[in-house]
N, C-alpha and C positions, 0 to 999 in steps of 0.2 A: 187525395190518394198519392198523387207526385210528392208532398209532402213525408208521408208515412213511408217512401220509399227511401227519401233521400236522409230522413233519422235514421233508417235501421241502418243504411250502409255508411252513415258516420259512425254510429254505434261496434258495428263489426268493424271498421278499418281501427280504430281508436284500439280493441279486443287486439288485434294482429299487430298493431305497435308495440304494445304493453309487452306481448308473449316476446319479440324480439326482442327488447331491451333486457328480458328476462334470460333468454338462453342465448343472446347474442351480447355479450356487455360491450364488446369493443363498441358497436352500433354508437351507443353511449357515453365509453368512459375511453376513448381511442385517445386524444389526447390530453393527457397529462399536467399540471405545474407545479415544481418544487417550490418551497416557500420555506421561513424559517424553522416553521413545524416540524421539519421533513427532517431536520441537523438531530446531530446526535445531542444527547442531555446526561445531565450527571445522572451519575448508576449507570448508563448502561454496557457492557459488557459485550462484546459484538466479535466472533470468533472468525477467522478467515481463514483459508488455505489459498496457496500461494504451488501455481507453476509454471515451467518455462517451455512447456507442451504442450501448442494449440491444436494439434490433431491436425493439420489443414484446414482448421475453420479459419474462414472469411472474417474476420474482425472490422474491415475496414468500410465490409457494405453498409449502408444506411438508405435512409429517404422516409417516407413514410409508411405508416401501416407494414413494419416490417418484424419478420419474425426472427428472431439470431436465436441461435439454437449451440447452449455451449454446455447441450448436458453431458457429453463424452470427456471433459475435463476432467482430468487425475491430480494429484498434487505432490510437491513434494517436501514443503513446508509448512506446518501451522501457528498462527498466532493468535492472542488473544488483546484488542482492542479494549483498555479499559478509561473510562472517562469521568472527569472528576471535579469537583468544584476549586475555584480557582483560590477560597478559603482555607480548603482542606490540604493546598499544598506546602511545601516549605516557611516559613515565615519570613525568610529571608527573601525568597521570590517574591513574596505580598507586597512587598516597597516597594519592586517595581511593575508586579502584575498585579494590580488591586481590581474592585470589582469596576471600575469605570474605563481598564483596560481589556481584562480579558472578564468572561465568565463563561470560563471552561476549559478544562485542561485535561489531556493526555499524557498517561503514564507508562514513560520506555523502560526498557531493561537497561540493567546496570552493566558496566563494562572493566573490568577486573583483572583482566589475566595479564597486562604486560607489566611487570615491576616499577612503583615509581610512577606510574599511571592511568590512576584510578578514576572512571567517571564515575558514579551515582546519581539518584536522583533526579535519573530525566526527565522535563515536563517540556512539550508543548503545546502553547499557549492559543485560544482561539477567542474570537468576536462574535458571538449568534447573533446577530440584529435584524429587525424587521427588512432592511435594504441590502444586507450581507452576510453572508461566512464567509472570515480571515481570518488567517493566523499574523496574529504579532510578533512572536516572540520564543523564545528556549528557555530555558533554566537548567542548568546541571552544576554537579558539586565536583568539582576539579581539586583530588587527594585532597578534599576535605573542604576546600573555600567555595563555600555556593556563589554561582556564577549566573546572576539573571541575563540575559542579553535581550533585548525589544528590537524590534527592526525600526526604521528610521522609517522607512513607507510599511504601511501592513500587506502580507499578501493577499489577495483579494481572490479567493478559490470560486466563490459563485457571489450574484448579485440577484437579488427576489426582484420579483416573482421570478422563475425560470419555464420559460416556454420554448416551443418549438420555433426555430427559426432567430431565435436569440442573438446579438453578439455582445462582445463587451472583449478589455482590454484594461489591463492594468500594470502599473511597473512594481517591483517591491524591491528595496533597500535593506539588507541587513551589515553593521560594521561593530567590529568586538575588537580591544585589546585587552589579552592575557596577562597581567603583572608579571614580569620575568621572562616573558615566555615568546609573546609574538604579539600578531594581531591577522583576522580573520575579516575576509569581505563577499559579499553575496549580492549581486543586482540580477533582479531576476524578471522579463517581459513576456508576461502571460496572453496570450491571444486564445478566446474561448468563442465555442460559437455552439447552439444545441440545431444539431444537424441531423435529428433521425426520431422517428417515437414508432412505439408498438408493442410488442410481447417478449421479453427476454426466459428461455430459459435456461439455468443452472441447476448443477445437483442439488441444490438445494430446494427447488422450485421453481413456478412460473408467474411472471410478475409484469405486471404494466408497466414500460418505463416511458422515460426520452432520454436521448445519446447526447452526454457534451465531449466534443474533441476539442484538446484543448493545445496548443503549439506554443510548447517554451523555450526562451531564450536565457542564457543561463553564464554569465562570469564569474568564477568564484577566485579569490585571490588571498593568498596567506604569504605572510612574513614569519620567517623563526628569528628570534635575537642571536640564540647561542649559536648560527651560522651565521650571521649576518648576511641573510639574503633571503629571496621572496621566488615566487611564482604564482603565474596565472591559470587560469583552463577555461575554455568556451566549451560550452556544453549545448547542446541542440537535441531536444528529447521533445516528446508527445505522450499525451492520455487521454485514450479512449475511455469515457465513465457513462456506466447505465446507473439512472437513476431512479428510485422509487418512494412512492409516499409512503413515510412511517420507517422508514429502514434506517436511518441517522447518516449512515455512510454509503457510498455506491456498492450495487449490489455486487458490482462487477465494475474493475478496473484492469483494462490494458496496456503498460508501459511498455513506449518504443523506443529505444535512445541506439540507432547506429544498426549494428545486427541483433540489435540485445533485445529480446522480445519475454515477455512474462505477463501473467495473467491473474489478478491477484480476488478473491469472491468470496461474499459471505457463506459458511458453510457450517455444519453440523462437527461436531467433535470425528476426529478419525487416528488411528493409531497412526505416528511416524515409522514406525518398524513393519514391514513387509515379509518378513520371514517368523514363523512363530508366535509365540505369544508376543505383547506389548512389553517385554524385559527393558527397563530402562539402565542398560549399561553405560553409557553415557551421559553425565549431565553438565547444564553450562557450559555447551561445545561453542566456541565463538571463532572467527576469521579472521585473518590482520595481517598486512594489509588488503582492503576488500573494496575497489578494483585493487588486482592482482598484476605484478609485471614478470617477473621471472621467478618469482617463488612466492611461498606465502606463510604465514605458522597458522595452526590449530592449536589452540588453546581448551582445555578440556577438564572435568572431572572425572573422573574414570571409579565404580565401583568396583574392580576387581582387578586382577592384571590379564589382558590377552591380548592375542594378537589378531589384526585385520587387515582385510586387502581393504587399499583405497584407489579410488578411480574415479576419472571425470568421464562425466556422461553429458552428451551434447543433446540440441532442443531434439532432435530428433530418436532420441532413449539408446542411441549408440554408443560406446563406450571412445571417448575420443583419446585417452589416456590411461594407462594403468601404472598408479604412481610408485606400485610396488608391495609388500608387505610391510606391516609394521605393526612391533610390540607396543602394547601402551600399559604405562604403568599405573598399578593403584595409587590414588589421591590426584592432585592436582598439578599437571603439566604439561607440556607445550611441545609438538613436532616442527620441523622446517621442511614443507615439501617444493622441489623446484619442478618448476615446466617445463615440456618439450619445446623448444624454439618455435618451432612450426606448428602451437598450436596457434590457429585461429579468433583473432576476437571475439568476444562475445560471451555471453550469459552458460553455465555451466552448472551442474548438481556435482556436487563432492559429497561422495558414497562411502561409506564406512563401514563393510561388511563382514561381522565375523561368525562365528559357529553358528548362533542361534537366533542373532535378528543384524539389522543393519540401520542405521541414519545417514540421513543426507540435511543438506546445507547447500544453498545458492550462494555461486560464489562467480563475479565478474572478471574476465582475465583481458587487458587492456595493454 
């Protein structure tokens, strides 16, 4: 009989496990490990929206079994991540990104609007490997001469498996000289550590993740010929990245660099224009210089001719600036807006607001 007892209440505790793991998954699937499955692959297409308005969320708590809750996120830019075989790109890049260097590449937007200098053809370059995801390398076609550049160290973004309590550490190298032009230098010391896992939600949804914070160190150094002379910058920035199985990219990335704060998350298609219909009066609006010192141009297409109030609006949706009105003219051309002295460092939306809808543009003023 003691027998016949202690089956049935294996049998029923076994029944009460099962239902928990059923309607409780965390019980089960709490924590997490990114692998190279988890990277993004050719074709996929991965949309994001981009803002510089955490609401007061908490970004920086972590530990475990934690829930971060970023679904009051708004945006004020969207992108479209596309990914692409390292085959399919320029041939001239192939010489130097073949398939035993990279196998896979990302495709940027072209850059156009200053006279005399034109980029195209942005690729960069990445490693999926069983032990890593880096990037090695760039490619852009400089008014017309494609331009491979590899870094001398690859940067080394994640190391597999990736679990909770991780660290890892790595330096990356990149040096380019420009014929005629100059030469470019980048040493960059990544300190990553996966410091947090549990439930992230976004507008987009709610997803299992683990948090890597990752602490960069960052020299960047250019020489121009036709001044004969050079410059340095240290740069000192941070990324918060929620990660998830099957998503390619983090679901959610928070960059900190100084006061400049922004939140960048996979998301569903959404209109850029806030007033009225989705009217696309502007197209190919681009920034330059971006950081920003005392002024900046807008570079733009414009399908019609009017006019618009522009204005910076600070992380907190306040307008910190109102740069004025301005006519813009049909076809393609370029404004010069200058800063108020006393504006404030840091991350900004440049608003572009006329009759019947309006765009904005993230623009750093340093």
């Amino acid at each position: 009989m003691k027998y016949k007892i202690k089956k049935s209440f294996d049998f029923y505790f076994i029944c009460l496990l099962i239902q928990a793991m059923i309607f409780f998954p965390s019980l089960s699937n709490g924590q997490i490990s990114i692998d190279v499955n988890d990277m993004p692959k050719q074709g996929d297409t991965i949309r994001l929206s981009t803002t510089i308005d955490l609401d007061g969320i908490d970004y920086e708590v972590t530990g475990s079994n934690i829930t971060w809750d970023f679904s009051s996120l708004g945006y004020q830019i969207q992108q479209v991540d596309t990914f692409v075989s390292t085959t399919s790109t320029p041939i001239f890049y192939q010489i130097v990104f073949n398939p035993l260097v990279s196998n896979l590449a990302r495709k940027g937007g072209d850059f156009t609007f200053i006279p005399g200098f034109s980029i195209t053809d942005i690729y960069q370059y990445f490693n999926a490997e069983s032990v890593s995801y880096k990037e090695v390398g760039l490619g852009v076609t400089l008014e017309g001469v494609p331009l491979p550049m590899k870094y001398s160290n690859d940067d080394v973004i994640y190391r597999f498996p990736l679990s909770y309590g991780d660290k890892d550490s790595s330096m990356a190298i990149f040096e380019f000289s420009f014929p005629g032009l100059g030469y470019i230098g980048i040493e960059k010391k990544r300190n990553n550590i996966v410091d947090g896992y549990g439930s992230l939600i976004t507008p987009l949804g709610q997803f299992d993740v683990i948090r890597l914070h990752s602490v960069i160190q960052e020299y960047d150094t250019a020489y121009i010929d036709s001044l004969g002379t050079g410059f340095g910058i240290t740069r000192n920035y941070e990324e918060f990245k929620w990660l998830a199985k099957d998503m390619g990219i983090p679901v959610l990335t928070v960059f900190r660099e100084g006061l400049a704060i922004s939140a960048t998350y996979q998301d569903v298609y959404r209109p850029v224009f806030s007033i009225g219909e989705s009217v696309n009066f502007l197209n190919d609006i681009s920034i330059f210089p971006n950081p920003a010192d005392k002024s900046f141009n807008v570079a733009y297409y414009s399908e019609t001719n009017l006019e618009v109030r522009i204005d910076l609006i600070a992380v907190d949706g306040k307008i910190a600036s109102t740069l004025g009105f301005v006519d813009l003219h049909r076809g393609e051309n370029s404004i010069n807006l200058k800063i108020d002295s006393d504006i404030p460092d840091g991350v900004y939306v440049l608003r572009l607001k006329g009759e019947n809808a309006q765009i904005c543009r993230k623009v750093m003023i340093r």
